[in-house]
C-alpha positions in Angstrom: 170.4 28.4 111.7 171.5 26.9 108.6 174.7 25.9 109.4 173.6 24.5 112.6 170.8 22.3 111.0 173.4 20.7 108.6 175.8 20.1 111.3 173.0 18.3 113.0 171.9 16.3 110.1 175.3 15.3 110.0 175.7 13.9 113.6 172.2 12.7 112.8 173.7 10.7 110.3 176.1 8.8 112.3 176.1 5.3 113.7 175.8 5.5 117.8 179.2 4.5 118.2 180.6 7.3 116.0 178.3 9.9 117.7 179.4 8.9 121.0 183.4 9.7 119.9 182.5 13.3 118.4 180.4 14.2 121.5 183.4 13.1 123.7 185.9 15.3 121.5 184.2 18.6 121.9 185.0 21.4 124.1 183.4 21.8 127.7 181.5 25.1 126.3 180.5 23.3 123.1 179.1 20.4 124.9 177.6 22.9 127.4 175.6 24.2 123.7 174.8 20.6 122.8 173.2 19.5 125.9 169.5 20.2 125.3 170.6 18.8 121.9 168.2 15.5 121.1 170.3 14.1 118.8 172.8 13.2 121.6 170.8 11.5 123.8 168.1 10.1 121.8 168.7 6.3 121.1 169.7 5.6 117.2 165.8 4.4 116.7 164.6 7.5 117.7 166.1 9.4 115.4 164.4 10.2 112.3 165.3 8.0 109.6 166.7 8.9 106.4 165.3 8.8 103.0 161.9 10.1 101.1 159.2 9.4 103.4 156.3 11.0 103.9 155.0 9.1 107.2 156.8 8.1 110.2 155.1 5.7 112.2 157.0 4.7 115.6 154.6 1.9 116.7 156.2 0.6 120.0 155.4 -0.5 123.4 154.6 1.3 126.3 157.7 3.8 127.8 159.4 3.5 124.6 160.2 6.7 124.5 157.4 8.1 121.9 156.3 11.2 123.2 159.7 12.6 123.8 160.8 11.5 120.2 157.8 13.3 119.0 158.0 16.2 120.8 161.9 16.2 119.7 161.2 16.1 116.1 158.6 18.7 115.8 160.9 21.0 117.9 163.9 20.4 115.4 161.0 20.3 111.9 160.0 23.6 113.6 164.0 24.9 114.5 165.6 24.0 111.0 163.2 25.8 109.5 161.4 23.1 107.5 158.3 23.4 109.7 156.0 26.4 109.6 152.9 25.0 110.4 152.7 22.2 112.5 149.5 19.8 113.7 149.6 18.5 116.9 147.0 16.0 117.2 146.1 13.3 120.1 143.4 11.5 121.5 141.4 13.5 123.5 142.1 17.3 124.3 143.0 16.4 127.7 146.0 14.3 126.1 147.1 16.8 123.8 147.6 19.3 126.9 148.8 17.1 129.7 150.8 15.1 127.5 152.1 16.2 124.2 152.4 19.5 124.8 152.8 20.1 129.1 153.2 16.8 129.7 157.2 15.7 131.2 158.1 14.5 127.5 155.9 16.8 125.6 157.1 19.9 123.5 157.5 22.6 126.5 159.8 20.6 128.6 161.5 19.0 125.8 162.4 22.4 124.0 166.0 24.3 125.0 165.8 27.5 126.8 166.5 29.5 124.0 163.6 28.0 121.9 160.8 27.5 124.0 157.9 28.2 122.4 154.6 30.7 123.9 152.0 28.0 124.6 148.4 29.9 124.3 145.4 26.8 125.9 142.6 29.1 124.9 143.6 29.1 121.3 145.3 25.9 121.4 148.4 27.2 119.8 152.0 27.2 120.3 154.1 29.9 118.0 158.1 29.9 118.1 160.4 32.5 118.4 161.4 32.0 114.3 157.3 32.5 113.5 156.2 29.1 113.3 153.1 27.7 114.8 151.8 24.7 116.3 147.7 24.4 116.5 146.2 21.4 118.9 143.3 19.1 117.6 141.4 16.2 119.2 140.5 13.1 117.8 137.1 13.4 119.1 136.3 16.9 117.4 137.7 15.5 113.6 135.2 18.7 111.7 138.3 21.2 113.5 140.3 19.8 111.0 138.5 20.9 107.6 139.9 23.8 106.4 143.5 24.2 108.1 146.2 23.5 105.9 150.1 22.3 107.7 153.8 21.3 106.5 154.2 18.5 109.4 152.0 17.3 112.2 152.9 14.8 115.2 149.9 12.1 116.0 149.7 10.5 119.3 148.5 7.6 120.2 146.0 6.7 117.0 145.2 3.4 117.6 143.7 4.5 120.3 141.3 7.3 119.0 137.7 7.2 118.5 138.2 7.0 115.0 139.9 7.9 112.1 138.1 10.5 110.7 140.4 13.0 112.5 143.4 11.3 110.7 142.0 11.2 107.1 141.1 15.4 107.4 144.5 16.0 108.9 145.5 14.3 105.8 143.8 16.2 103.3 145.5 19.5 105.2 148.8 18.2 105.3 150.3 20.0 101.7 151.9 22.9 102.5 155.9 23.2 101.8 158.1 21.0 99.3 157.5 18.2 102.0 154.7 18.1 104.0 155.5 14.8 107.0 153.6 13.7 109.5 154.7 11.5 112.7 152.6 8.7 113.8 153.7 7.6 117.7 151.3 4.7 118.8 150.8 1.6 120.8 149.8 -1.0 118.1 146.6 -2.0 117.7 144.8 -5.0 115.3 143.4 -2.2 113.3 142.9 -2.2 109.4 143.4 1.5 109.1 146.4 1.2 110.9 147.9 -1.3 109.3 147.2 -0.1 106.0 149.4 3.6 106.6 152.4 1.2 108.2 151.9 -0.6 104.5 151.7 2.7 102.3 154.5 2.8 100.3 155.6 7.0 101.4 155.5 5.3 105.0 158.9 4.3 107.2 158.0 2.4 110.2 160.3 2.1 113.3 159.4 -0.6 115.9 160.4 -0.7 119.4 159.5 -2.5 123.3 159.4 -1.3 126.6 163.3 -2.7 127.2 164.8 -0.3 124.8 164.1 2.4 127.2 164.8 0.4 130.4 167.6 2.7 132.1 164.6 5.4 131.8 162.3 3.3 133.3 162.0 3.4 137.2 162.3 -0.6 138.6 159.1 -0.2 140.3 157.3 -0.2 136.6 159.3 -2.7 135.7 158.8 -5.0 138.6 154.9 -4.4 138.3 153.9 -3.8 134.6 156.7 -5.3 132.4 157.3 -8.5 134.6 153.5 -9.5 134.9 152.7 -8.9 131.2 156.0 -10.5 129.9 155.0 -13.0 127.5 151.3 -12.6 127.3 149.1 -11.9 124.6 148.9 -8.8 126.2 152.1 -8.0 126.9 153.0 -8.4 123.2 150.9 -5.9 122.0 151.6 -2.9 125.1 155.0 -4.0 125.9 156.7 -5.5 123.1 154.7 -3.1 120.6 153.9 -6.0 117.9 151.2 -5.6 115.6 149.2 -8.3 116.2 146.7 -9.6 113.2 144.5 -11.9 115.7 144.3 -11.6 119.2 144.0 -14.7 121.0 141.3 -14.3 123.5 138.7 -12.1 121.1 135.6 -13.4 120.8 136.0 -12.3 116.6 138.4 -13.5 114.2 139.7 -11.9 111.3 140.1 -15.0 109.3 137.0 -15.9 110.2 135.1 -12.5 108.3 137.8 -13.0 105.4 136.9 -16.5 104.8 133.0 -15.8 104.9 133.2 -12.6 103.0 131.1 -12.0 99.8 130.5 -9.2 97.1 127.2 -10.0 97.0 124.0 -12.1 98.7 120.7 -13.4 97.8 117.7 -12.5 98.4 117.2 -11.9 101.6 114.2 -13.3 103.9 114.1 -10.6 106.7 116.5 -7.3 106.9 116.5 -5.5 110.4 118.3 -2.3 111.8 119.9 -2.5 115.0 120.6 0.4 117.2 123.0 0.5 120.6 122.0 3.9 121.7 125.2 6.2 123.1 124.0 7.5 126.8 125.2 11.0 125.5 125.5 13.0 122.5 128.7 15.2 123.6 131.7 15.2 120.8 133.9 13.2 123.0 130.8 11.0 123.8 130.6 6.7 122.4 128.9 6.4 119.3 125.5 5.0 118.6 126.1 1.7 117.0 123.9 1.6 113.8 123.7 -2.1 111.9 122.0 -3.4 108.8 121.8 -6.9 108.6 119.6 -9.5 107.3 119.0 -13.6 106.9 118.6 -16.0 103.8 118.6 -20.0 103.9 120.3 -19.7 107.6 123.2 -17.1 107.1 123.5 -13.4 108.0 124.7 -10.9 105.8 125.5 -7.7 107.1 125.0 -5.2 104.9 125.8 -2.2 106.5 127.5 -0.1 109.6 125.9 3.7 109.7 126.8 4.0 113.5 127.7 7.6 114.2 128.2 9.7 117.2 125.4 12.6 117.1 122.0 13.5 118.7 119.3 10.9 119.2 116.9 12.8 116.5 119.5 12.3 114.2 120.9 8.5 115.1 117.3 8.0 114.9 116.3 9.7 111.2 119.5 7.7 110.3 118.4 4.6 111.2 114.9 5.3 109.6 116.1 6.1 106.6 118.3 2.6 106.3 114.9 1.0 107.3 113.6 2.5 104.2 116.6 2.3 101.9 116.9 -1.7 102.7 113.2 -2.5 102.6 113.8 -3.8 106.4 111.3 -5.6 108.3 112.1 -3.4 111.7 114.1 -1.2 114.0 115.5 -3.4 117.0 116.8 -0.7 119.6 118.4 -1.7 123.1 116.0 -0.6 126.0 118.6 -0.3 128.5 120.0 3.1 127.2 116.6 4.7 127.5 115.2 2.7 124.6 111.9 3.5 125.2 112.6 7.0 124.8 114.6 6.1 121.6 111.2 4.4 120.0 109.5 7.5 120.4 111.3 9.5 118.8 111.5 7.2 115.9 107.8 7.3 115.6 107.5 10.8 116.3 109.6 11.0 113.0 107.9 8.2 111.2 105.1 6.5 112.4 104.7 3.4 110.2 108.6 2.3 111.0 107.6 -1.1 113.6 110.8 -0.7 116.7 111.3 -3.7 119.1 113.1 -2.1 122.1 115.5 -4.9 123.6 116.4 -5.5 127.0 120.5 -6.6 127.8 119.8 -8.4 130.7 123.3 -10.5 130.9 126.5 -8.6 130.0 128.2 -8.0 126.3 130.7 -11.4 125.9 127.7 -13.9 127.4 125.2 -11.6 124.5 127.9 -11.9 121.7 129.0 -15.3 122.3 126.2 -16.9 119.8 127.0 -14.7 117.3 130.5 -15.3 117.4 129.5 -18.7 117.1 127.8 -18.2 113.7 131.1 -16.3 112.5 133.1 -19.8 113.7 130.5 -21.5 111.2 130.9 -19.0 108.5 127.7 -17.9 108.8 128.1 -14.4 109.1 128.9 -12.7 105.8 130.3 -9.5 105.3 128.8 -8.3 102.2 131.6 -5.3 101.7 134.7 -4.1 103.8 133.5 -2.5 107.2 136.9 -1.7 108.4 135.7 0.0 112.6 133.2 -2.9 112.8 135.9 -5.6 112.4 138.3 -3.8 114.0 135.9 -3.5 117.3 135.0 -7.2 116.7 138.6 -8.4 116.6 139.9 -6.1 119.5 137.2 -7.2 122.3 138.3 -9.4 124.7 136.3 -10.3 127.3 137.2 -8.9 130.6 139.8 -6.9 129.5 138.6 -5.1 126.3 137.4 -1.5 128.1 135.8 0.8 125.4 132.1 0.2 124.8 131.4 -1.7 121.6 128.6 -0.4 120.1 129.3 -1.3 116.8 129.1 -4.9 118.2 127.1 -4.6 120.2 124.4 -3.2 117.5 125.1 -6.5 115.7 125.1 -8.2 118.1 121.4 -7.2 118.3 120.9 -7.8 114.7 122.0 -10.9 114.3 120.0 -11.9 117.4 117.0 -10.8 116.4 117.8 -12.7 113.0 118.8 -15.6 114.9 115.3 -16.4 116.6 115.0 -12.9 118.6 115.8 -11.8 122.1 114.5 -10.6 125.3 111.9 -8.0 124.7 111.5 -5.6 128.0 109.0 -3.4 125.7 107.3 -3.4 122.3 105.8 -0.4 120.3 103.6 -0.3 117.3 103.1 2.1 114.5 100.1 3.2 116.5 101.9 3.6 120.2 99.6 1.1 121.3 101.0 -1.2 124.2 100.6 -5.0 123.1 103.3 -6.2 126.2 106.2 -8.3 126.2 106.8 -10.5 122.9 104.6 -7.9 121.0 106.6 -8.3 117.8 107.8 -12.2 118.1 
């Protein structure tokens, strides 16, 4: 195994042309032996790049080639003996199986015949014939990873995950061994976490398009996905895998927030919470956007982002307790999510909080539009970082951004309701007593 691995890292270590003239000068049996050999056919990008590093991020377009270059490298961590205990993390469960591990690219099909590895689903575990193990984990269950400790761990796709809570307690875990690695495959994103790992200095980033991999690529795709989104904002992003800091299109800008960013504000006429209620409460479920905002001498300052994904008793007791924390004047909660319901519970929990339920009665960009008009005016401060809120700001597009913004959305509603107020479909008092629409205006 040892002698192997060097070998390996040797041929690793050579330019493409000089790889290509030691392949062609070995025997018919030895190249039979070096077939299901990566290091052969992977592309000199895809090969893991020398030096100290203790993140890899590949942050390329789509078709790249990053799920078979991360199934490759855990494959050879795990063979040579430097992996023992590997994370495999992705998006969603669903993901994890179909892609990274079953999936055409993933770790199964990618692994030689004599070191396949016994893949268990029901306790998400892959274990090698030398004794090392591979556990699955979901971005959308993050509290899996407390506790587990690994040497390396392959993460797909995390630009794309809920959030990255699952990334900072894989991080935590990741210290067993003299040097513990992680892999970072992803379509880029305008994200501030992101961006900040690809800036770390322990972090080696390798950037790639769709093109590099184009004699993998049937024409078909080409024809339809690369040749329509050529050249586009779009198209930048998903094809040629740049890491865009605006995104022309988004309703948000980032230099917008930076510009109107303070440390702290005056006093403040009116505070208000604003809650986007999720339909569900399920771990893979949308979050409930939570906001904290508030008004002096005609700006907004918000204050704070509490949104969280978790049962309406406790969105709600969260919510409360920032209505008490913050002095607010009242809970503004969208109706169309079963608000009504939503102001109940509130009161059934506290009864002197005042909740103005809030119907959306045109859709998101038309709602967000005049807020992102006092942002344009630097009216909209920022009283600390919120790195998800900006990010979801940033990233929505109108009619193409897909995810649910309820962390906009939320301010949306708080700015609104700061702004001069919005359509009220029903209003509740301390004492449940109906006063009709307007109750609270």
């Amino acid at each position: 195994m040892g002698r192997r691995s060097s070998w390996l890292d040797w041929i690793a270590s050579l330019d493409a042309s000089t790889r290509s003239k030691v392949l062609a000068e070995l025997s018919d049996d030895d190249a039979r032996l070096m077939a299901n050999e990566w290091v052969f056919s992977a592309r000199p990008d895809q090969l893991p790049p020398p030096g100290d590093w203790k993140t890899w991020v590949i942050c390329s377009g789509r078709g790249w080639g990053k799920t078979r270059t991360g199934a490759s490298w855990v494959i050879d961590e795990v063979r040579s003996g430097r992996a023992s205990r590997v994370c495999i993390l992705g998006r969603t469960a669903g993901d994890v199986r179909d892609v990274m591990v079953d999936g055409e690219s993933g770790i199964l099909a990618s692994s030689p015949p004599d070191f396949r590895p016994e893949y268990e689903p029901s306790k998400r575990r892959l274990t090698w014939p030398n004794g090392a193990i591979a556990t699955t984990f979901s971005s959308d269950a993050p509290s899996a990873l407390r506790g587990p400790q690994f040497s390396h761990a392959w993460v797909d796709e995390l630009a794309a995950h809920a959030s990255f809570e699952a990334w900072d307690q894989l991080s935590f875990g990741l210290r067993l061994g003299d040097h513990p690695r992680a892999l970072i495959t992803t379509t880029p994103r305008p994200l501030i976490r992101l961006k900040k790992i690809m800036e770390a200095h322990d972090t080696v980033v390798t950037r790639g398009s769709t093109m590099d991999n184009r004699h993998n690529l049937a024409e078909a795709f080409i024809e339809a996905v690369v040749d329509r989104y050529a050249g586009t904002t779009l198209g930048r992003q998903e094809l040629e895998g740049e890491l865009l800091s605006e995104l022309p299109g988004a309703l948000f800008s980032r230099a917008d927030i930076e510009k109107a960013r303070v440390d702290t504000h005056p006093e403040l006429e009116r505070i208000v919470v604003a809650i986007d209620p999720a339909i569900t409460s399920r771990a893979d479920s949308d979050e409930s956007g939570i906001i904290v905002a508030g008004k002096a001498r005609g700006d907004f300052y918000v204050l704070e982002d509490l949104s969280v994904r978790a049962t309406p008793e406790k969105v709600c007791r969260r919510a409360i307790d920032a209505y008490h924390r913050f002095q607010a004047d009242r809970v503004v909660v969208e109706a169309n999510q079963g608000g009504d319901v939503w102001s109940t519970i509130i009161h059934n929990i506290d009864a002197s909080v005042p909740v103005k339920a809030v119907h959306a009665s045109r859709g998101k960009a038309t709602r967000a539009e005049p807020t992102a008009g006092r942002y344009e005016q630097g009216r909209c401060h920022h009283v600390r970082p919120l790195p998800e809120l900006e990010d979801q700001l940033c990233s929505f597009i109108p009619g193409e951004t897909r995810d649910s913004p309820d962390r906009l959305d939320a301010l949306v509603w708080a700015i609104t309701e700061l702004d001069g107020g919005a359509v009220v479909d029903v209003a509740i008092d301390p004492n449940f007593g109906y006063k009709g629409p307007n109750a609270w205006l």
